[in-house]
C-alpha positions in Angstrom: 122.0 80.8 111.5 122.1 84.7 111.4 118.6 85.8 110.7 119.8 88.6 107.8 121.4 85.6 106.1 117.9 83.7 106.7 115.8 86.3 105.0 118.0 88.0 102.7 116.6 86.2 99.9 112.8 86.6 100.6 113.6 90.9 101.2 115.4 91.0 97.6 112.7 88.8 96.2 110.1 91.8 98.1 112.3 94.3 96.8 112.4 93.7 93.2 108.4 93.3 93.6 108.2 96.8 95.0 110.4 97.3 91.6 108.3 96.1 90.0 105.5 98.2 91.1 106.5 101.4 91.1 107.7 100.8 87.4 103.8 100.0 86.7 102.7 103.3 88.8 105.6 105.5 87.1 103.9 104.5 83.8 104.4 105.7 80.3 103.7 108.7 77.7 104.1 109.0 74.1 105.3 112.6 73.2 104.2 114.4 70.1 106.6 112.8 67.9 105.4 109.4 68.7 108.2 108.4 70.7 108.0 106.4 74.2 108.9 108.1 76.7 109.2 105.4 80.4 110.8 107.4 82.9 110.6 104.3 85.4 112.4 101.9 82.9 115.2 101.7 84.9 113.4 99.5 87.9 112.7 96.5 85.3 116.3 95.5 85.1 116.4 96.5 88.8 114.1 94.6 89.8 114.9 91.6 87.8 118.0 91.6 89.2 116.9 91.6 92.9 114.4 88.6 92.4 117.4 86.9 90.7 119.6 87.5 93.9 116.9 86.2 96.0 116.9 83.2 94.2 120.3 82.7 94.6 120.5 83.4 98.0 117.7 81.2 99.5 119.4 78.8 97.5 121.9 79.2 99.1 120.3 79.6 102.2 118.8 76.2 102.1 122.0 74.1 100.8 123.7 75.3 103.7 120.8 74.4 106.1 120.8 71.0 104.4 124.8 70.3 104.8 124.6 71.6 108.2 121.5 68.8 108.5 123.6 66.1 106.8 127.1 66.5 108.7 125.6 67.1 111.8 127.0 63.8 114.3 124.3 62.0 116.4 124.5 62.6 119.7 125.5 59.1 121.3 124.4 58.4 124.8 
């Protein structure tokens, strides 16, 4: 199998981790008229969305693995 395709799912699931992260390090303030202000908002639904897609794809990644396993003929002698 291509090696990409083998770890794409464990570099999104890393990804929306380091989403995550910097989300947590960007923080939050609350301005003088009490409202909140979260700059680093924006890599929450990011990052959801690349732990999502790394689901999927090692899903993926294993059903194929497993049909390949399955279909795959014994060798006869």
């Amino acid at each position: 199998m291509n090696t990409l395709f083998k770890y794409s799912g464990l570099i999104c699931i890393a990804l929306g981790l380091i989403s995550f992260v910097v989300s947590l390090i960007v923080g939050t303030t609350i301005d003088a008229n009490g409202i909140v202000q979260e700059p680093g908002f924006i890599f929450v639904p990011v990052g959801l969305l690349f732990i999502y897609a790394g689901i999927f794809l090692t899903i993926v990644y294993l059903l194929v693995k497993w049909i390949k396993k399955m279909t795959k003929k014994p060798s006869s002698n």
